[in-house]
C-alpha positions, -999 to 999 in steps of 0.1 A, spaced: -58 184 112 -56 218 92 -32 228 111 -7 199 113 -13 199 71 -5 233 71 26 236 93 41 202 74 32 223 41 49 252 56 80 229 65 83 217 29 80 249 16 109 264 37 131 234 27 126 238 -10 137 276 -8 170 268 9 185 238 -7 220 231 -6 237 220 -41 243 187 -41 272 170 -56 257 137 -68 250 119 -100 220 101 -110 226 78 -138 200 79 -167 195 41 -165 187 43 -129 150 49 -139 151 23 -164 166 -2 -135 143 8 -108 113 0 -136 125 -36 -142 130 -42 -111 98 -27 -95 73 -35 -121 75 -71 -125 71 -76 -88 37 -51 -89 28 -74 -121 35 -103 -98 15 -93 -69 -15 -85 -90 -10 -114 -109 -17 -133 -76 -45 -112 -66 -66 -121 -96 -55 -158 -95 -72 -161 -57 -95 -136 -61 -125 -162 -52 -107 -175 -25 -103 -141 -9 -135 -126 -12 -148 -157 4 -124 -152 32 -130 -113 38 -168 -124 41 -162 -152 62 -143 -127 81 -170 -104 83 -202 -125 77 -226 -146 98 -228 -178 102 -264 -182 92 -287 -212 106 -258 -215 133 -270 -216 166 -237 -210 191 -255 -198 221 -262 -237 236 -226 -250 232 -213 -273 253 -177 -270 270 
């Protein structure tokens, strides 16, 4: 794992010393944009997330949780 981190780190490095000028343009509302657009969707999704919050942690532990009292070894087919 060192070694993959360090040759990607070594690849990055090499690219930031030989970069090519660029002719582009980035608009200075372009930031602004990407904000309203990305923010009320994050809003929207935690928004969600604490709306259902009950009704998810009681799926993840049924998920993960026994059944308790349940006896499933004598079932019949």
């Amino acid at each position: 794992m060192l070694y993959l981190t360090t040759v990607l780190f070594s690849i990055i490095a090499i690219n930031l010393m030989f970069v090519a000028s660029v002719n582009a343009y980035i608009d200075p509302n372009t930031g602004g944009f990407f904000f309203q657009t990305v923010a009320p969707f994050v809003y929207g999704i935690l928004g969600v997330i604490v709306v259902f919050w009950k009704r998810i942690t009681c799926f993840v532990k049924g998920l993960f949780g026994r059944n308790k009292g349940v006896d499933n070894s004598n079932k019949d087919l």
